[in-house]
N, CA, C and O atoms as a MOPAC input file, in Angstrom:
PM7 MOZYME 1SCF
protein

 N     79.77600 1    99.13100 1   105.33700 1
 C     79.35300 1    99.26200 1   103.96000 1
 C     80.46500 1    99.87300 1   103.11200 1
 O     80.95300 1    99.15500 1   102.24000 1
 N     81.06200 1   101.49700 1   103.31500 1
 C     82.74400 1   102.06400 1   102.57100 1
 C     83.44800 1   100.75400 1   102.75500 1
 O     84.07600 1   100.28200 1   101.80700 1
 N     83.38400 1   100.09300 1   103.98500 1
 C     84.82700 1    99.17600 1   103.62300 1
 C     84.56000 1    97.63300 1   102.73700 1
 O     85.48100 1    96.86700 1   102.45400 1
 N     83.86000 1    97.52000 1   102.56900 1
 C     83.31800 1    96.42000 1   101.83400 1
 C     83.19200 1    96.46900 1   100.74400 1
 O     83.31600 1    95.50300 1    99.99100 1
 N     82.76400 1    98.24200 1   100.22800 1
 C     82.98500 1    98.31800 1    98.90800 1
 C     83.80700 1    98.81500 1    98.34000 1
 O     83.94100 1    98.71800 1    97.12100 1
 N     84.69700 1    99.59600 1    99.25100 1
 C     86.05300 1   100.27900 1    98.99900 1
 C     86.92300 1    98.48000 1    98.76300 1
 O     87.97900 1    98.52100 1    98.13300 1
 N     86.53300 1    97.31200 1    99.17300 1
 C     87.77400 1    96.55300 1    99.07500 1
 C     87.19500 1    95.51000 1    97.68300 1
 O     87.55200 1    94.33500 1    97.59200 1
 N     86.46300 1    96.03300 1    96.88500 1
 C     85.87600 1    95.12500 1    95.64400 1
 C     87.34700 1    95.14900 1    94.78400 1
 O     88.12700 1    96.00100 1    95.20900 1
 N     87.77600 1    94.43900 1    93.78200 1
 C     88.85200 1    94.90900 1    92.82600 1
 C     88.48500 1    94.08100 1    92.02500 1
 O     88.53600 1    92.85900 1    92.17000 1
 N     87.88000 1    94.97600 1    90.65300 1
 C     87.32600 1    94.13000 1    89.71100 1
 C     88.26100 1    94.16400 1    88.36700 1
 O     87.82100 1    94.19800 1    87.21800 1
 N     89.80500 1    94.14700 1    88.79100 1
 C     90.71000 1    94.16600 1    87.41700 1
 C     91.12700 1    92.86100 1    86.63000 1
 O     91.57700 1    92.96600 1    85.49000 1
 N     90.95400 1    91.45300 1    87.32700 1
 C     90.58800 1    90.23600 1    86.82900 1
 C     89.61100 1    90.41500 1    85.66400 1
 O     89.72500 1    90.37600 1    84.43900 1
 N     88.73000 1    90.60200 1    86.41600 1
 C     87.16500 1    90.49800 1    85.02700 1
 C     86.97300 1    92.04100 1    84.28300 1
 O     86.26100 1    91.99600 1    83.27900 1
 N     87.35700 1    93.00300 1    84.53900 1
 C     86.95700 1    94.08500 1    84.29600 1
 C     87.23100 1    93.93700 1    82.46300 1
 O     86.45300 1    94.34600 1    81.60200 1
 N     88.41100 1    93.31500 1    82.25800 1
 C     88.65600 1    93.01500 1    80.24500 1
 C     87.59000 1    92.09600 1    79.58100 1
 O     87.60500 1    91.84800 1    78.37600 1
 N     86.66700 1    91.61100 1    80.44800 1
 C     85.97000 1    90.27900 1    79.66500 1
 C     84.48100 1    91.71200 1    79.70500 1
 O     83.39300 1    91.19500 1    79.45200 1
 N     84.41300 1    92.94800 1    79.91900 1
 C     83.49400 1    93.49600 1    79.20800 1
 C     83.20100 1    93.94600 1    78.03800 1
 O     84.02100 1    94.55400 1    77.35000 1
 N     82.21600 1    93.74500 1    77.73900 1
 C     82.10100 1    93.48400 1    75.85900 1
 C     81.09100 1    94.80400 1    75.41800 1
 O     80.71300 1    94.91500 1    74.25200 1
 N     80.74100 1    95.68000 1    76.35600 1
 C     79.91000 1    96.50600 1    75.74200 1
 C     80.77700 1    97.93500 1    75.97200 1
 O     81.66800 1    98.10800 1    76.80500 1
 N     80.31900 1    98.79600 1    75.10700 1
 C     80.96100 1   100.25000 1    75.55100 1
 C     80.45200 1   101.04900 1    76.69400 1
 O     79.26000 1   101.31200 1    76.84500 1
 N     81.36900 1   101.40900 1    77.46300 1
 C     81.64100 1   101.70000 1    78.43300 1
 C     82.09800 1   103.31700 1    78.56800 1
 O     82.82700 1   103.83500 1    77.72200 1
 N     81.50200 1   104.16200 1    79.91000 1
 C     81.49700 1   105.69400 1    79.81200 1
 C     82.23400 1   105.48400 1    80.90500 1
 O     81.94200 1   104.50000 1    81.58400 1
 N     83.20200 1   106.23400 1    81.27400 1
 C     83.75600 1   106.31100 1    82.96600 1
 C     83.74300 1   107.75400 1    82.78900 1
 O     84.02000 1   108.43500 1    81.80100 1
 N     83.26500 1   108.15400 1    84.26200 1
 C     82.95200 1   109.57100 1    84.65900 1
 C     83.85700 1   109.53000 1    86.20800 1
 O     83.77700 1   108.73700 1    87.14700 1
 N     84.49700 1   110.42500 1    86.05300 1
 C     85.46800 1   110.89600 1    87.41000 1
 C     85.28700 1   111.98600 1    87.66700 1
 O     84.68100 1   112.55200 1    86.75700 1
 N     85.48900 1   112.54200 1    88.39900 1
 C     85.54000 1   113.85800 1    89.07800 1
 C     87.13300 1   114.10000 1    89.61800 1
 O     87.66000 1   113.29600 1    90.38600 1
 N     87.85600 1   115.35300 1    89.10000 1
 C     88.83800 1   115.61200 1    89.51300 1
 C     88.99700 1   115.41600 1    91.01600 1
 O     89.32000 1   114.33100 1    91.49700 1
 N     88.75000 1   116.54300 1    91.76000 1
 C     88.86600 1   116.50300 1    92.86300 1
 C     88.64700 1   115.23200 1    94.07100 1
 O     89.24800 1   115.17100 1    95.14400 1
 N     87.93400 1   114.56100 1    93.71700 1
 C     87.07800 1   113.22000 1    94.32000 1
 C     88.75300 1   112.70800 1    95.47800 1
 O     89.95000 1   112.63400 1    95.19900 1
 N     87.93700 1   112.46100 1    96.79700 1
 C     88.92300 1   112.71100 1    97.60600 1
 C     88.83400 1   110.97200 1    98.02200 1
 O     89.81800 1   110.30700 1    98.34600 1
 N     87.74800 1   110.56700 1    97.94600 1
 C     86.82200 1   109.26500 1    98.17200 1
 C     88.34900 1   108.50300 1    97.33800 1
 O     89.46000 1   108.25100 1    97.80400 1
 N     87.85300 1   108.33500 1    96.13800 1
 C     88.65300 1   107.84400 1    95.25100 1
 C     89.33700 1   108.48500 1    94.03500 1
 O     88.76300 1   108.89600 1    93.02600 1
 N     90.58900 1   108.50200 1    94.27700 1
 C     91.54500 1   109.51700 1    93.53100 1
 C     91.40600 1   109.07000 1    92.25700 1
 O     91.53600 1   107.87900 1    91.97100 1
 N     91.05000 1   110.25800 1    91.14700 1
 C     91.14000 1   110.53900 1    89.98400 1
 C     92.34300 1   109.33800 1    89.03100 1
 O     92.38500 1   109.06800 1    87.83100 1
 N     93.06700 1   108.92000 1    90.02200 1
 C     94.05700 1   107.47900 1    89.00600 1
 C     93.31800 1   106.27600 1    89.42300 1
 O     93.85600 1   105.30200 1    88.89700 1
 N     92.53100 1   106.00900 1    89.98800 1
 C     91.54700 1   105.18300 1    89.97300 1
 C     90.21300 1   105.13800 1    88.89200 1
 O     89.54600 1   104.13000 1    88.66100 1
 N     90.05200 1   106.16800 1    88.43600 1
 C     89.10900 1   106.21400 1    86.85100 1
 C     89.89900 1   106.19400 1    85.89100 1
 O     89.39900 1   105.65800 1    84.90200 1
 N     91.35700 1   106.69800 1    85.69900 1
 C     92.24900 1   106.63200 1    84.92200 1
 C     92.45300 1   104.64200 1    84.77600 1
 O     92.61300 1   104.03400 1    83.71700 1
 N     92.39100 1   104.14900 1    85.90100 1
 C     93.03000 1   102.87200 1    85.92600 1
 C     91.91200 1   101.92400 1    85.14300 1
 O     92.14900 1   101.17600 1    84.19500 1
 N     90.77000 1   102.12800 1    85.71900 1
 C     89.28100 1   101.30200 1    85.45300 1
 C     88.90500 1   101.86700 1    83.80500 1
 O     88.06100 1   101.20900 1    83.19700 1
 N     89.51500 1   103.03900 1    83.12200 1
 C     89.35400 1   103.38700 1    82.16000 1
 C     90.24200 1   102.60800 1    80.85200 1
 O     89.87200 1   102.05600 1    79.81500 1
 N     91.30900 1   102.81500 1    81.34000 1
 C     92.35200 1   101.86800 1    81.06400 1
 C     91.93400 1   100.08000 1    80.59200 1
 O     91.89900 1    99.39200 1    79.57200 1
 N     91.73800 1    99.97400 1    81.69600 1
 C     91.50000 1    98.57600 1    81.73900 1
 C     90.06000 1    97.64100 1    80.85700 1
 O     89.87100 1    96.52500 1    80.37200 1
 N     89.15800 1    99.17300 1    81.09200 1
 C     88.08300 1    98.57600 1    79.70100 1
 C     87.81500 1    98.61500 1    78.53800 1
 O     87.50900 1    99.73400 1    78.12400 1
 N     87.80800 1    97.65400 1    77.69300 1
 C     87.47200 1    97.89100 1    76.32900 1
 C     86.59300 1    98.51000 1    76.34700 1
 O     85.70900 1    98.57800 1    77.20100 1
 N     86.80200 1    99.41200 1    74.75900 1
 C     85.95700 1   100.34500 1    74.64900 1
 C     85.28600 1   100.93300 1    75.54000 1
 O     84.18600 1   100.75600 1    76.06300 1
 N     86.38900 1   101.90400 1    75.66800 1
 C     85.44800 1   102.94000 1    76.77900 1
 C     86.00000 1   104.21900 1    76.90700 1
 O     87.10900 1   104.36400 1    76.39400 1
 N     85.35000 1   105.45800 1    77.62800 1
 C     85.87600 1   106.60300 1    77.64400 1
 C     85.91400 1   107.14700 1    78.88400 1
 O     85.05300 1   106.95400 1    79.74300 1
 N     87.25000 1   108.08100 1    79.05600 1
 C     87.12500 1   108.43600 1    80.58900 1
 C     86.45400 1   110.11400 1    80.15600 1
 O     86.81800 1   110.73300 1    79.15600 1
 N     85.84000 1   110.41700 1    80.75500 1
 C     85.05900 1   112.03600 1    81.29000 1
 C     85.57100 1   112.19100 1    82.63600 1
 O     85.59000 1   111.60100 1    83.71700 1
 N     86.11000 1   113.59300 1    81.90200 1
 C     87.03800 1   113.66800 1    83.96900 1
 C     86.23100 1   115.35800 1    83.88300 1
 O     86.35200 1   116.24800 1    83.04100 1
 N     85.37500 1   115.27700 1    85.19500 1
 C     84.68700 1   116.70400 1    85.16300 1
 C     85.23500 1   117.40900 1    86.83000 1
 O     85.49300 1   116.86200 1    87.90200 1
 N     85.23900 1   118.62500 1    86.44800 1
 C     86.00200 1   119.64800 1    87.74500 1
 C     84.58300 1   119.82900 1    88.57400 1
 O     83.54300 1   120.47700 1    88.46100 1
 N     85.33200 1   118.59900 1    89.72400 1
 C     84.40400 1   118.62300 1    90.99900 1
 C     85.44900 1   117.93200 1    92.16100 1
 O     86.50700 1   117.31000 1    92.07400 1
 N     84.71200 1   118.30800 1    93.12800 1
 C     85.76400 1   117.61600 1    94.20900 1
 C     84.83300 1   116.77800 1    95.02500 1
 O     85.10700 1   116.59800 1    96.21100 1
 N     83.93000 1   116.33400 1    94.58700 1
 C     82.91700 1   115.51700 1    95.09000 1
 C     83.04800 1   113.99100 1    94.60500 1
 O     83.90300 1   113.80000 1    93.74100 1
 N     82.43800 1   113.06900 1    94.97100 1
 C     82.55600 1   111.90600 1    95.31800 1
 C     81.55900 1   111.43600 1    93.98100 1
 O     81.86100 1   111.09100 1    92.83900 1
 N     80.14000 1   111.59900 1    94.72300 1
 C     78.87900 1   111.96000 1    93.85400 1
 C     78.23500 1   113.29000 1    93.82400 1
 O     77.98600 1   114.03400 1    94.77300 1
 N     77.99900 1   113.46300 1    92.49600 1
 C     78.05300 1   114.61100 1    92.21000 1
 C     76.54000 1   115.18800 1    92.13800 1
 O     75.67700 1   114.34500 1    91.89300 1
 N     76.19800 1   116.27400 1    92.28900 1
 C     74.78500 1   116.86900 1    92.94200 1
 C     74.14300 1   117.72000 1    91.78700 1
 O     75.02300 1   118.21600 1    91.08300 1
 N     73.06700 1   117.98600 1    91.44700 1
 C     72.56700 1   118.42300 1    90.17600 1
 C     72.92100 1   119.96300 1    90.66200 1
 O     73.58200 1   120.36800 1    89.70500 1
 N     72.86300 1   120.85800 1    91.44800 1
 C     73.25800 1   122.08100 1    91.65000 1
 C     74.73400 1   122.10400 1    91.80000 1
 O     75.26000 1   123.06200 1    92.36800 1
 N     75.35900 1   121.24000 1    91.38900 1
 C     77.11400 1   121.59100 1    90.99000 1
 C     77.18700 1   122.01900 1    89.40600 1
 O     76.48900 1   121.72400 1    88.43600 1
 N     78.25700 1   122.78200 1    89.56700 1
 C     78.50200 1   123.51200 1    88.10000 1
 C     79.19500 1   122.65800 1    86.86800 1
 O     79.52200 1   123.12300 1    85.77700 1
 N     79.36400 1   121.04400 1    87.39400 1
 C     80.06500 1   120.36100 1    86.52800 1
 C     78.59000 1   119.37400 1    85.88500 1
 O     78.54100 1   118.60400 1    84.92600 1
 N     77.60300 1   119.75600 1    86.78200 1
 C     76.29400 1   118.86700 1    86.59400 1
 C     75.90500 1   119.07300 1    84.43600 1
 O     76.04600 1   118.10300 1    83.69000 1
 N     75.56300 1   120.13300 1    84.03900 1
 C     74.85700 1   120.41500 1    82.99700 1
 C     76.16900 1   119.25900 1    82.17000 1
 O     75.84000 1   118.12100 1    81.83500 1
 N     77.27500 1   119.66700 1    81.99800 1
 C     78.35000 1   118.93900 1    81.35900 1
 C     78.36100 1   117.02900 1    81.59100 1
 O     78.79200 1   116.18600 1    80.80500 1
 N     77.75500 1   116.83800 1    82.88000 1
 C     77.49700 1   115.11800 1    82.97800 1
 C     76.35000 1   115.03400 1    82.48300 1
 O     76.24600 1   114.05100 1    81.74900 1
 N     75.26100 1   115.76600 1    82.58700 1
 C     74.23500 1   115.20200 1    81.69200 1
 C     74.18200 1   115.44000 1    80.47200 1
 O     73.15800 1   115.02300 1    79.92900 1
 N     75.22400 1   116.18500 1    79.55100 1
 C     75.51800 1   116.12300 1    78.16900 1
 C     76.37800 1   114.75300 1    77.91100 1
 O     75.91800 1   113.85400 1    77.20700 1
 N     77.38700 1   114.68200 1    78.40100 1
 C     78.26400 1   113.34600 1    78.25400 1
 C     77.26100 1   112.15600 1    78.43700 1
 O     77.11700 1   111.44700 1    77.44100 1
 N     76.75500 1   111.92600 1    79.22800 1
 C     75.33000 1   111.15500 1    79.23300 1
 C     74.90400 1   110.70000 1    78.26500 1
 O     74.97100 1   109.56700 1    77.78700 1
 N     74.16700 1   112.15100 1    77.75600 1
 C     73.33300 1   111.56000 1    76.43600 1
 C     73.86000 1   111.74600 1    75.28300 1
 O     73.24800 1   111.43400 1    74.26100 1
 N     75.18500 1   112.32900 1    75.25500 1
 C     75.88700 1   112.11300 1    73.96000 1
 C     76.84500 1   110.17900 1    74.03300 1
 O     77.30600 1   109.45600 1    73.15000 1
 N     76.76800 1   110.08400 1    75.15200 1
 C     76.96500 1   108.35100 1    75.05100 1
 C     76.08900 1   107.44100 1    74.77000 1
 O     76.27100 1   106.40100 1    74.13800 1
 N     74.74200 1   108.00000 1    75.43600 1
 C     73.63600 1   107.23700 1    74.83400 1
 C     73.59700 1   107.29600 1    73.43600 1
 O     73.42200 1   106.28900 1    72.75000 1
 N     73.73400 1   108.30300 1    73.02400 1
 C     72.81300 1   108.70300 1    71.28200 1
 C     74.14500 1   107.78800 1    70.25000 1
 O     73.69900 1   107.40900 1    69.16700 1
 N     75.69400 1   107.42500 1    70.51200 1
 C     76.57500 1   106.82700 1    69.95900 1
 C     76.29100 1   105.30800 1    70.18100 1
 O     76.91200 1   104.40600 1    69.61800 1
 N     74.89200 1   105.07700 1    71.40900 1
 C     74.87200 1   103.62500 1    71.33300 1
 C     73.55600 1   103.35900 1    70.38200 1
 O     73.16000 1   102.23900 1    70.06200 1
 N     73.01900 1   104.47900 1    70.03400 1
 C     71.97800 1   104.31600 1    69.62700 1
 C     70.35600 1   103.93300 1    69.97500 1
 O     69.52700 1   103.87800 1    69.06800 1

């Protein structure tokens, strides 16, 4: 299942997305290094990278970077309206 989805590379199609787009990284993230949200951030229109201090992969509601992703959240929602 990691290697199957670790080997997706969606930088062909990733420009033909047409809606706005949130990218959320986690510094530390050991899974997939922090220039990998930089890259996928990059690559989409309209979109924003949120880079929050965690060293986790997925991130757990009792982490201290948690209250700050669920603000970015709904301050992305409320700009889509």
């Amino acid at each position: 299942f990691v290697e199957a989805f670790g080997g997706i590379d969606v930088t062909d199609v990733v420009s033909s997305v047409s809606a706005p787009s949130l990218v959320i990284h986690c510094r530390g993230d050991i899974r997939l290094p922090l220039e990998g949200g930089r890259q996928l951030a990059a690559l989409l229109p309209d979109s924003r990278l949120v880079i929050l201090d965690s060293a986790d992969h997925l991130l757990l509601e009792d982490e201290p970077a948690w209250p700050r992703f669920l603000a970015e959240i709904n301050a992305f929602m409320a700009e889509l309206g």
